[in-house]
ZAMARGU-4260 file (C-alpha; in steps of 0.2 Angstrom, whole numbers, plus 5000, padded with zeros to 4 digits):
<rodrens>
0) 5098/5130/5130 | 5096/5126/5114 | 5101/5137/5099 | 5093/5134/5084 | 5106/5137/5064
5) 5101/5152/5053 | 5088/5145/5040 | 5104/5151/5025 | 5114/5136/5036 | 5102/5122/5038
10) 5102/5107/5026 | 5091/5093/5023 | 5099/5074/5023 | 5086/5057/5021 | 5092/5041/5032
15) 5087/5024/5027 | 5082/5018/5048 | 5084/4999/5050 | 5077/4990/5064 | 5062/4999/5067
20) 5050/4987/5075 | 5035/4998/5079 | 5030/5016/5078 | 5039/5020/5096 | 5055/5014/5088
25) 5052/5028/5076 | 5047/5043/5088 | 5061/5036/5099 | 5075/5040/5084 | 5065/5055/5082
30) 5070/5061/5099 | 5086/5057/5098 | 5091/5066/5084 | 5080/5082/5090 | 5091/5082/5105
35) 5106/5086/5094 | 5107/5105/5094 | 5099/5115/5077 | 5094/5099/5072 | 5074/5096/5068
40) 5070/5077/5062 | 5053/5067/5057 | 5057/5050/5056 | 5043/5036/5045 | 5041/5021/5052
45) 5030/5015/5036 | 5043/5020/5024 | 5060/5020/5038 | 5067/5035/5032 | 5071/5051/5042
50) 5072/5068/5034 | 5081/5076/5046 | 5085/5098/5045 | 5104/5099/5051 | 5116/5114/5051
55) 5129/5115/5037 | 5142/5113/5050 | 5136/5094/5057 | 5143/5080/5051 | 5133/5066/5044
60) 5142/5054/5054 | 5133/5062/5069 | 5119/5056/5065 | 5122/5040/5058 | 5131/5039/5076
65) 5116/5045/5086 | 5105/5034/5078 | 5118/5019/5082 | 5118/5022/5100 | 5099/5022/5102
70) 5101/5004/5096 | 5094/5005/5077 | 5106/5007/5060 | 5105/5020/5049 | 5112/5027/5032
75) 5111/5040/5019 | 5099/5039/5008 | 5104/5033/4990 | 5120/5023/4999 | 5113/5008/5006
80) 5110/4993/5000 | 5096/4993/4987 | 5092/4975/4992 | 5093/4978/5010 | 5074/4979/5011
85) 5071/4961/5005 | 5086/4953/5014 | 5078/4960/5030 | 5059/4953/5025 | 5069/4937/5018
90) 5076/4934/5035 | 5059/4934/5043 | 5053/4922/5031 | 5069/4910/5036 | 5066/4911/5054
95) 5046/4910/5050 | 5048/4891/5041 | 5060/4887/5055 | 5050/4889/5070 | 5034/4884/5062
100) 5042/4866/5055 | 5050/4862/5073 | 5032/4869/5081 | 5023/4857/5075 | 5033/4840/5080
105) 5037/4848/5096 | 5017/4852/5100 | 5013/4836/5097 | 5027/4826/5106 | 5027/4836/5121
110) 5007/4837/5123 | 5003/4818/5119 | 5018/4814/5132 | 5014/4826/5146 | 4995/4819/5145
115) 5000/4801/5143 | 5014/4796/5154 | 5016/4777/5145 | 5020/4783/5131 | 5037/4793/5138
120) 5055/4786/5132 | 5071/4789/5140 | 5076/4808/5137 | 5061/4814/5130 | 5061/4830/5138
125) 5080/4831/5131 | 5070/4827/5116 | 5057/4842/5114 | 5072/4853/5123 | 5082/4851/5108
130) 5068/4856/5096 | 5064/4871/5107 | 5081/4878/5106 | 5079/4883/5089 | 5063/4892/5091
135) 5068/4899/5106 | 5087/4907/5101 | 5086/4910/5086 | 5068/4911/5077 | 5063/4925/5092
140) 5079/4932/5092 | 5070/4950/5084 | 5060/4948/5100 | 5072/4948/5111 | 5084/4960/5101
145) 5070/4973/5103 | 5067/4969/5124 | 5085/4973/5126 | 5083/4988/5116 | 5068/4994/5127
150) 5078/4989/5141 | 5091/5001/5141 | 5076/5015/5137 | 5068/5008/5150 | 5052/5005/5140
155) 5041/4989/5136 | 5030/4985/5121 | 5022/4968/5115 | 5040/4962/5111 | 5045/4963/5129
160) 5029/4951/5134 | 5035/4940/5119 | 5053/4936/5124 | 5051/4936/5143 | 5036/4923/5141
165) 5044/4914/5128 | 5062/4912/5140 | 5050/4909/5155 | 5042/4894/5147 | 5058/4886/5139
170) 5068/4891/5155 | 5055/4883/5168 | 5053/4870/5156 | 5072/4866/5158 | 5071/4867/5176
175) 5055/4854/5176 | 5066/4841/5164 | 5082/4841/5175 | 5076/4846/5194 | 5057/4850/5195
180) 5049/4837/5186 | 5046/4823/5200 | 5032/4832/5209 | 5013/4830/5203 | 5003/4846/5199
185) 4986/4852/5200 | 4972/4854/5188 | 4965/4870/5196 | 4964/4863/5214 | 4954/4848/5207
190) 4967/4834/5211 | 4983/4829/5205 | 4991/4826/5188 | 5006/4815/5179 | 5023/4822/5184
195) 5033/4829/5173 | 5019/4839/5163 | 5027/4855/5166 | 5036/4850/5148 | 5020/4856/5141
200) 5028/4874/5142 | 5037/4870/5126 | 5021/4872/5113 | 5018/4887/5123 | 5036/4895/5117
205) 5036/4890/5098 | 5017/4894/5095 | 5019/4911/5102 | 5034/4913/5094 | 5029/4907/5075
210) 5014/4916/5076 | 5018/4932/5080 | 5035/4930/5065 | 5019/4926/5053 | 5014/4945/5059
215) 5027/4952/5058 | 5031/4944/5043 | 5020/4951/5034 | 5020/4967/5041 | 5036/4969/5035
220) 5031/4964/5017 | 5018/4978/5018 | 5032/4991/5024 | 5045/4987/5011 | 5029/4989/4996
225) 5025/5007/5005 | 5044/5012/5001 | 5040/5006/4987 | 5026/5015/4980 | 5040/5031/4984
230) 5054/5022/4973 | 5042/5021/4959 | 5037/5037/4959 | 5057/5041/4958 | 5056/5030/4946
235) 5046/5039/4932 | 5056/5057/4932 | 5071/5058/4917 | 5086/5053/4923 | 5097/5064/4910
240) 5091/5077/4901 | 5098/5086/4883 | 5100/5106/4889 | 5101/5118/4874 | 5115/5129/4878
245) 5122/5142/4862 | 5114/5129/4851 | 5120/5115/4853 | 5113/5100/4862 | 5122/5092/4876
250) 5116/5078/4888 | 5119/5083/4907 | 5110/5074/4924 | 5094/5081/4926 | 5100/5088/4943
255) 5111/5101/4933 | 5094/5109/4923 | 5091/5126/4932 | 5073/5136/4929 | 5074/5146/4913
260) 5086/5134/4904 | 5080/5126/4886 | 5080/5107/4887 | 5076/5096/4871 | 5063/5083/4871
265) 5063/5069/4857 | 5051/5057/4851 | 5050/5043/4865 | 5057/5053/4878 | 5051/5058/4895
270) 5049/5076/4900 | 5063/5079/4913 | 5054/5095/4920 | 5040/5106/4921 | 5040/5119/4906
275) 5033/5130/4892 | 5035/5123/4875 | 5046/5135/4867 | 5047/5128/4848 | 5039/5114/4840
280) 5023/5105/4838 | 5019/5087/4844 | 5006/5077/4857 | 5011/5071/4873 | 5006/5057/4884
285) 5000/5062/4899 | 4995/5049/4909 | 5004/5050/4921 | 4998/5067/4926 | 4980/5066/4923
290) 4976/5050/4921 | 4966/5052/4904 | 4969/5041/4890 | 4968/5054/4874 | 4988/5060/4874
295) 4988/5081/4874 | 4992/5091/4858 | 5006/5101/4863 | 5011/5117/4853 | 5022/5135/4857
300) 5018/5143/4871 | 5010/5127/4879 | 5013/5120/4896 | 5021/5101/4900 | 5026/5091/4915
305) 5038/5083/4919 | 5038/5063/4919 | 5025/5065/4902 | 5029/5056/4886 | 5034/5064/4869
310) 5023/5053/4855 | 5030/5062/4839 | 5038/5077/4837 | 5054/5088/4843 | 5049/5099/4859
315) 5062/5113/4866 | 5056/5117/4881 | 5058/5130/4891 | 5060/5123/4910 | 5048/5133/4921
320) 5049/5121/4939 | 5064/5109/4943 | 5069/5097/4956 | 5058/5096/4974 | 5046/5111/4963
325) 5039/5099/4948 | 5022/5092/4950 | 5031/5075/4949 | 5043/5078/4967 | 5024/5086/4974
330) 5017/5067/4971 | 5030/5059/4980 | 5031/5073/4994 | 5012/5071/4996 | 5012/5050/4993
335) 5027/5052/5008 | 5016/5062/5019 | 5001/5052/5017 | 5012/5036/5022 | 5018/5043/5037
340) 5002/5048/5042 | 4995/5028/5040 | 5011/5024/5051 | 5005/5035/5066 | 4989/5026/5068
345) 4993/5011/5079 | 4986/4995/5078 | 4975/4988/5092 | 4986/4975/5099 | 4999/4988/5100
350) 4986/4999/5111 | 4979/4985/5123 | 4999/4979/5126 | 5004/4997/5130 | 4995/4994/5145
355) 4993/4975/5147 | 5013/4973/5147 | 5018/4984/5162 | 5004/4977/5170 | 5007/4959/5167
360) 5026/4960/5172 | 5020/4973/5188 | 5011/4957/5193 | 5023/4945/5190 | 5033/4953/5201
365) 5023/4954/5213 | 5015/4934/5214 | 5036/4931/5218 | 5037/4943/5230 | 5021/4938/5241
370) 5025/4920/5241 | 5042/4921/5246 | 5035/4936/5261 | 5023/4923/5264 | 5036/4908/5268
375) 5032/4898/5253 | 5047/4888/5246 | 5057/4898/5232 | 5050/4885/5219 | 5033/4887/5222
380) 5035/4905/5221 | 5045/4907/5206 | 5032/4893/5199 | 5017/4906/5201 | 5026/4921/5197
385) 5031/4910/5179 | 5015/4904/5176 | 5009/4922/5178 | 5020/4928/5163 | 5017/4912/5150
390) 4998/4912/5154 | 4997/4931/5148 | 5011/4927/5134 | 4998/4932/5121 | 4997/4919/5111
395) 4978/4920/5104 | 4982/4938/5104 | 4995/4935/5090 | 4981/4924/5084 | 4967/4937/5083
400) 4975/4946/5067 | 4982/4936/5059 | 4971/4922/5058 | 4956/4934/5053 | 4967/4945/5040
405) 4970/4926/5035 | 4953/4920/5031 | 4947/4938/5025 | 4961/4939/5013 | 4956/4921/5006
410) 4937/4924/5006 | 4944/4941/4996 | 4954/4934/4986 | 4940/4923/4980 | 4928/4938/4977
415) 4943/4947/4966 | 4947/4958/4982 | 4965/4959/4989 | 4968/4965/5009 | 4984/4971/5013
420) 4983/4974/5030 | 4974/4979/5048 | 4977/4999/5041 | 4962/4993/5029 | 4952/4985/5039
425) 4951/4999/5054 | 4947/5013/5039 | 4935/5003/5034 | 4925/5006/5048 | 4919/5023/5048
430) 4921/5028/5028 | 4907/5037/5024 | 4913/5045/5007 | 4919/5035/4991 | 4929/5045/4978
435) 4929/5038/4961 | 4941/5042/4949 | 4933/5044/4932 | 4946/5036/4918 | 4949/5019/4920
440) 4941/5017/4936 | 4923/5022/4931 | 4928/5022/4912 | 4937/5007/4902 | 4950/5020/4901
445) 4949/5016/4880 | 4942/5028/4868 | 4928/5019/4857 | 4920/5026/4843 | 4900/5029/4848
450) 4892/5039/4835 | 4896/5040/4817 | 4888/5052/4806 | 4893/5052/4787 | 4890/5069/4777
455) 4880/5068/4762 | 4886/5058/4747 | 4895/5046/4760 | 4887/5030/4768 | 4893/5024/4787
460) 4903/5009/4777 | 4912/5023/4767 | 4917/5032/4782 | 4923/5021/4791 | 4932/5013/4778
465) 4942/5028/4773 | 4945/5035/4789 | 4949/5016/4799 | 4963/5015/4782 | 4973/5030/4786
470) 4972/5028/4805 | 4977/5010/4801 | 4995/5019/4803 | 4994/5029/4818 | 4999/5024/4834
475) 4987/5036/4844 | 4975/5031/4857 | 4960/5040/4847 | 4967/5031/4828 | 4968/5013/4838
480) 4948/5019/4844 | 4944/5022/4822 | 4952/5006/4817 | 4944/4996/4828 | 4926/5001/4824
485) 4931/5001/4807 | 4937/4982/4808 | 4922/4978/4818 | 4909/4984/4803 | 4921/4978/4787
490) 4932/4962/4783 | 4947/4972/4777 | 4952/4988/4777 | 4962/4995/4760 | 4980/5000/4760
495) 4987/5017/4760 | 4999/5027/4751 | 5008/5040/4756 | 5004/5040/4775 | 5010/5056/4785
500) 5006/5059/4802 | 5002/5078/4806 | 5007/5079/4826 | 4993/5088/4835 | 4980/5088/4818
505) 4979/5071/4813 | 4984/5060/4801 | 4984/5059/4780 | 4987/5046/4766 | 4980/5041/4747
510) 4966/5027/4748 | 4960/5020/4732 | 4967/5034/4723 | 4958/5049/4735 | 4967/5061/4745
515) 4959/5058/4764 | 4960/5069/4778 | 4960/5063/4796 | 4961/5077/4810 | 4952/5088/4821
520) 4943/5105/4816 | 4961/5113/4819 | 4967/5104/4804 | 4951/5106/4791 | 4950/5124/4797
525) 4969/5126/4792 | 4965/5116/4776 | 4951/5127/4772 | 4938/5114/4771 | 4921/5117/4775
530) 4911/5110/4790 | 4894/5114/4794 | 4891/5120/4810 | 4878/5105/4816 | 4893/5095/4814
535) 4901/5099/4831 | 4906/5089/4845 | 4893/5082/4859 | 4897/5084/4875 | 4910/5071/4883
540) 4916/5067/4866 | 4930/5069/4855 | 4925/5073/4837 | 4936/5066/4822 | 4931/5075/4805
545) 4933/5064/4787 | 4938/5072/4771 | 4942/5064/4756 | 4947/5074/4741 | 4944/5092/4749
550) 4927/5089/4755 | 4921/5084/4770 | 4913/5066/4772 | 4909/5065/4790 | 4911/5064/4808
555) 4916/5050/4820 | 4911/5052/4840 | 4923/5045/4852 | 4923/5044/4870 | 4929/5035/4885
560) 4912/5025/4890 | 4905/5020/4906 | 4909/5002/4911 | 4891/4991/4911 | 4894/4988/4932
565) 4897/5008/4936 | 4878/5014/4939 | 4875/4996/4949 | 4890/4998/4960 | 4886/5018/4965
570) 4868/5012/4968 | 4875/4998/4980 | 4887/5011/4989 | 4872/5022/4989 | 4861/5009/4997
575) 4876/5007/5011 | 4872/5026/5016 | 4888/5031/5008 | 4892/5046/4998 | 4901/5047/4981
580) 4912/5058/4971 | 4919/5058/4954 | 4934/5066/4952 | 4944/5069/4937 | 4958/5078/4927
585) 4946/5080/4915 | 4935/5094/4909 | 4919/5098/4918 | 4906/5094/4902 | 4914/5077/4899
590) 4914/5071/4919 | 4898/5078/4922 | 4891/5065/4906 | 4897/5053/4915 | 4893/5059/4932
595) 4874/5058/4925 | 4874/5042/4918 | 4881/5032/4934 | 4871/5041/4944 | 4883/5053/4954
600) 4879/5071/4958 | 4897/5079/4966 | 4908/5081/4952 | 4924/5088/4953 | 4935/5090/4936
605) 4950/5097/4929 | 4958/5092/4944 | 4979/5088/4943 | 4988/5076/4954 | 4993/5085/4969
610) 4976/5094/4967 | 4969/5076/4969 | 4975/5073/4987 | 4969/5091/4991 | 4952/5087/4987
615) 4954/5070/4998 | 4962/5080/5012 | 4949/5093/5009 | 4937/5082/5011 | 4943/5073/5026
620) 4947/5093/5033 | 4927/5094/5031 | 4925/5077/5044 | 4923/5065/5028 | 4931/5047/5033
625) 4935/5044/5014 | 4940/5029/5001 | 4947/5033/4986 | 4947/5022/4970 | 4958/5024/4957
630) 4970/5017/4946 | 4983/5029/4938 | 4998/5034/4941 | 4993/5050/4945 | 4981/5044/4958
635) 4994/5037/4969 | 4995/5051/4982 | 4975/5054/4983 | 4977/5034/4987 | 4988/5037/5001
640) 4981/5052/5007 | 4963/5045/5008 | 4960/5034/5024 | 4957/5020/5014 | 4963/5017/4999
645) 4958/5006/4982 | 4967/5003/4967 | 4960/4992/4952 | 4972/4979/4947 | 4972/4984/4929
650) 4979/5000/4934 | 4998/5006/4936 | 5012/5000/4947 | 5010/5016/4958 | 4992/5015/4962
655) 4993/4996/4967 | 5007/4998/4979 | 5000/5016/4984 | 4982/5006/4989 | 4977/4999/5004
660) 4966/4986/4994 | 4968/4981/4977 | 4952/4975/4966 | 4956/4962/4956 | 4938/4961/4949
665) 4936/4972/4934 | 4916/4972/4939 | 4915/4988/4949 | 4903/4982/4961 | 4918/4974/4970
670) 4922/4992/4980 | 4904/4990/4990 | 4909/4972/4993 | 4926/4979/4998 | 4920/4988/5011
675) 4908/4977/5016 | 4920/4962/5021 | 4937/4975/5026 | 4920/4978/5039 | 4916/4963/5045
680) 4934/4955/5046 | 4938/4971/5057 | 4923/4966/5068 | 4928/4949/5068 | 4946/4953/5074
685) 4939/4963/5087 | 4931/4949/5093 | 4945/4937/5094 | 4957/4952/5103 | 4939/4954/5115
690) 4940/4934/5119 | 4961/4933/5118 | 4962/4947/5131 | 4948/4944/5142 | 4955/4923/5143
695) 4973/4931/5150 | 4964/4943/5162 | 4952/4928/5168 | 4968/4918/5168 | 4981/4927/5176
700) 4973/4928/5194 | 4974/4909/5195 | 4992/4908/5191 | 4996/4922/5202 | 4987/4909/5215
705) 4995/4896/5211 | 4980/4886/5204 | 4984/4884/5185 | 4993/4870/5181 | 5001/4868/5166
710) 4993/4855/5158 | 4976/4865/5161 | 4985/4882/5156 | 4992/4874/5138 | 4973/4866/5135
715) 4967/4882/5140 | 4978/4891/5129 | 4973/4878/5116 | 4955/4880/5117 | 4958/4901/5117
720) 4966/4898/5099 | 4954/4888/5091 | 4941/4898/5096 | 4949/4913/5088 | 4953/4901/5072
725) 4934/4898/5072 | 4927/4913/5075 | 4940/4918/5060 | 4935/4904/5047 | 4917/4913/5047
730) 4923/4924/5035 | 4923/4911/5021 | 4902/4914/5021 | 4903/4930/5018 | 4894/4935/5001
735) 4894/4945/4986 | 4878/4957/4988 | 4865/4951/4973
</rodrens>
């Protein structure tokens, strides 16, 4: 019986899990550390790490023991090898080049020479022998790693097919160069062949082998960047942090800062935690957490985040949330969740070889044992019982994805879309809700200026020239809006004197000898300058008054505006049957302005990061299969959550590695094209598995009969794998809708 720790004793430790081939490896490290009493585990394939809930008293060494003798290596968190990610995908790259530069000689030498006997030299079985052993010893050697491994758990998977049909094929290859080779075989009971064409096993061992290292090559790429989209979301929280303690500063890890403690923030720095500002005035950039592009004016009693920016002024804040409680550790728990839920849906292969391996093994076993009942001699026997396992070694199988994922990430390419893998492409096929995030994804995501409206005794040149003067010296996102429409209308802009920034407020200086205010009404009302009450702010836009020597000369308009291919790209999803959201951290009238003009009607606003992948969970809760499209930082979780996700290129590190598919066009009608060819290389995969699998069922009879020679088997297996390459290559007609 098992006892379980009292909650005050449990403790949590992360493991970095090596050699994780599949998502059983993962469920099988799951069990073994479960078995371990108190201790409750969940281990990620996607991201190999394991959280795992242990009782004060248990060593770490347990574990990392446990873990050992279940075949995989594992670590603590934060110990390993930082690099250890790329050496492992590194090494699948060096026994990737390997097998497919000795593949291809070897496929030409021992097909040409098993089909024409004049050409054969002295040793040339030797010959292709000695190319095979490479391919066969050491390029597979992760496949046959992982049979042993499901050996001793008495298990099989896709690998166990793999290295048993690759050793059969080199091992009956050997015997037919040194022993077996003098006896002529049989094109499927139609008459006799060359002797000595058993050799044609060879191609069968290194093109199996190459292809399925080019899948699992790139699998691993794709694992290693989902760990990555967690490391840079570590990446953005403060490292150190300056606590105010009796008055004076002092610089301490950001792990020490406890709720309730006053931290100070300068100019430049991030935010180490989620607070209330206590003193000081300033803005804040706070991408990161909502996504929009006009930085937050920050004053007492104000709340800030962590991983935010401090433009200008001196912040002490009072810390409200710390460590695993800031909104920043709720992205990367949520992004973490969303990842290990992406790694629990398997892949098809993987279903179809859960039961095609057991079976294909059962009836090898079984062809041997009925020709040796049946008095057959012991070579004939083992012949059938071989042919059995290399006929159904799936070679077009390792074909089907990769050569599809191939010619649809090229077409893609080509059309400004990026794939980055099968999770994509079997999403694809049942999204019927598109989540659109609003800035920078709908929006340029760059304030412009879009109305200016000068007061009486001022003309639009005037206006614009005063105002593009003293913003001329501000770094903020709505000042860089004013000198660019200011530079647009005039040649050059005057100096000015005297420059101060007013942090929150705006900005002031001297320009040709008159005093100029540049703010919002906050400032003018603190100045006590008069504005009328028609001069007010539409909705949507951000309203920047003018006043040049104490009265007021007008107004600019700025906004965030719609990018020209928004309304055309939510008519095309629209005209898919799909339904569209806009979601944003911004306020309800300025996303619903938008939400009008491209032609969306469910809006939600005001949303924060971890509220985002609520909505998509919420969503998805309510039987939606939805994409999301973002490209911020704090759209990284929301792209993880949703079952497909898709980040524009432009956007931040996070939400590209987050993504399932990155848009590299900025032309927004590239998400209906998304979908639309993620849908038809999934159906043309499916396709290629429906041809690969149905050739080894249709082929595996013959060989257990003894009827399949292997000349006929390798043309057969030749002619399976061009006709999944061809079907593939249709993708490169797939077009853009008009």
């Amino acid at each position: 019986m098992t006892i379980s720790a009292p909650e005050s004793a449990v403790r949590t430790v992360e493991l970095t899990v090596s050699g994780m081939t599949c998502a059983a490896c993962s469920a099988r490290v799951e069990r073994t550390l479960n078995k371990l009493d108190g201790v409750r585990a969940s281990v990620n394939y996607a991201t190999e790490r394991a959280t795992v809930q242990v009782p004060e008293a248990l060593d770490d060494d347990v574990l990392i023991e446990r873990v050992r003798k279940s075949g995989y290596t594992a670590e603590i968190r934060g110990e390993e090898d930082p690099d250890i990610g790329f050496a492992r995908v590194r090494d699948l790259r060096r026994r990737l080049v390997v097998a497919a530069l000795l593949a291809i000689p070897l496929g030409n030498l021992s097909i040409t020479l098993a089909l024409v006997p004049r050409l054969r030299f002295p040793g040339w079985e030797l010959l292709c022998l000695a190319l095979a052993v490479p391919v066969v010893f050491w390029s597979a050697l992760p496949f046959h790693r992982a049979t042993l491994r499901n050996l001793r758990h008495r298990s099989s998977s896709m690998d166990t097919l793999v290295s048993l049909g690759v050793l059969s094929s080199f091992a009956w290859s050997a015997w037919s160069a040194f022993a077996g080779g003098t006896e002529p075989g049989y094109w499927i009971g139609f008459g006799p062949t060359a002797a000595g064409a058993d050799a044609i096993y060879l191609d069968v061992a290194a093109g199996v082998t190459t292809f399925l290292l080019a899948g699992r090559y790139f699998e691993s790429r794709s694992r290693r960047s989902a760990a990555g989209l967690l490391a840079a979301l570590d990446a953005l929280a403060a490292k150190d942090v300056r606590v105010l303690r009796d008055g004076v500063e002092r610089m301490v890890p950001v792990g020490e800062l406890a709720v309730g403690d006053l931290f100070v923030v300068k100019p430049g720095e991030s935010i180490a935690a989620d607070g209330v500002v206590r003193n000081g005035l300033s803005t804040v950039d706070v991408s990161a957490v909502t996504g929009e592009p006009v930085p937050a004016e920050v004053a007492t009693g104000d709340r800030v985040v962590g991983a935010s920016v401090n433009r200008d002024g001196r912040l002490v804040v009072r810390a409200t949330a710390v460590g695993t409680h800031t909104q920043l550790a709720q992205m990367t728990a949520l992004a973490e969740r969303a990842q290990a839920r992406k790694a629990a849906v398997q892949r098809l292969v993987d279903r179809v070889c859960a039961v095609f391996v057991p079976a294909v093994l059962g009836v090898a076993a079984l062809t041997l044992a009925v020709w040796l009942l049946g008095g057959a001699p012991a070579r004939e026997g083992f012949a059938a019982a071989v042919a059995v396992l290399i006929i159904a070694c799936p070679c077009a199988l390792g074909l089907a994805t990769p050569t599809a994922l191939m010619a649809g990430v090229g077409r893609g390419a080509q059309l400004g879309i990026l794939i980055k893998g099968p999770d994509a492409l079997e999403a694809s096929r049942t999204v019927d809700t598109v989540v659109l995030d609003k800035t920078g994804t709908v929006t340029t995501g760059k304030m412009t200026v879009t109305a200016c409206r000068p007061a009486d005794g001022f003309t639009r040149g005037e206006l614009l020239r005063f105002a593009g003067a003293v913003e001329a010296g501000s770094e903020h996102a709505i000042a860089a809006a004013v000198v660019a429409a200011a530079r647009a209308e005039l040649p050059d802009l005057p100096p000015v004197e005297g420059f101060g920034a007013l942090p929150g407020l705006g900005a002031k200086g001297e320009v040709e000898g008159q005093e100029v205010l540049v703010g919002n009404a906050r400032l003018f009302a603190e100045r006590g300058i008069a504005v009328p009450d028609d001069f007010t702010a539409e909705d949507g836009t951000t309203s920047i008054l003018v006043a040049v020597d104490g009265g007021l000369a007008g107004q600019l308009a700025i906004r965030d505006v719609v990018k020209p291919s928004a309304r055309a790209a939510v008519e095309a999803l629209h005209a898919l049957g799909l339904r569209t959201v806009l979601l944003t951290g911004d306020n309800e009238a300025a996303a619903r302005v938008v939400a009008d003009e491209i032609g969306v009607s469910d809006v939600r606003a005001g949303v924060l990061p971890a509220e985002k992948a609520a909505v998509i969970e919420e969503l998805r809760a309510g039987g939606a299969r939805v994409a999301m499209v973002g490209d911020g930082i704090n759209d990284g979780p929301a792209l993880a959550t949703a079952d497909l996700g898709m980040a524009m290129a432009h956007g931040s590190d996070i939400a590209v590695r987050s993504a399932d598919m990155v848009l590299v066009r900025e032309d927004l009608r590239v998400v209906p094209d998304a979908i639309r060819l993620a849908d038809r290389t999934l159906r043309i995969i499916r396709g290629n598995l429906a041809w690969a699998f149905g050739y080894n069922v249709a082929a595996i009879p013959l060989a257990a009969l003894g009827l399949l020679n292997p000349l006929i088997a390798g043309a057969a297996m030749s002619l399976s794998s061009v006709l999944v390459v061809s079907n593939s290559l249709r993708l490169k007609d797939f077009r853009r809708a008009a």
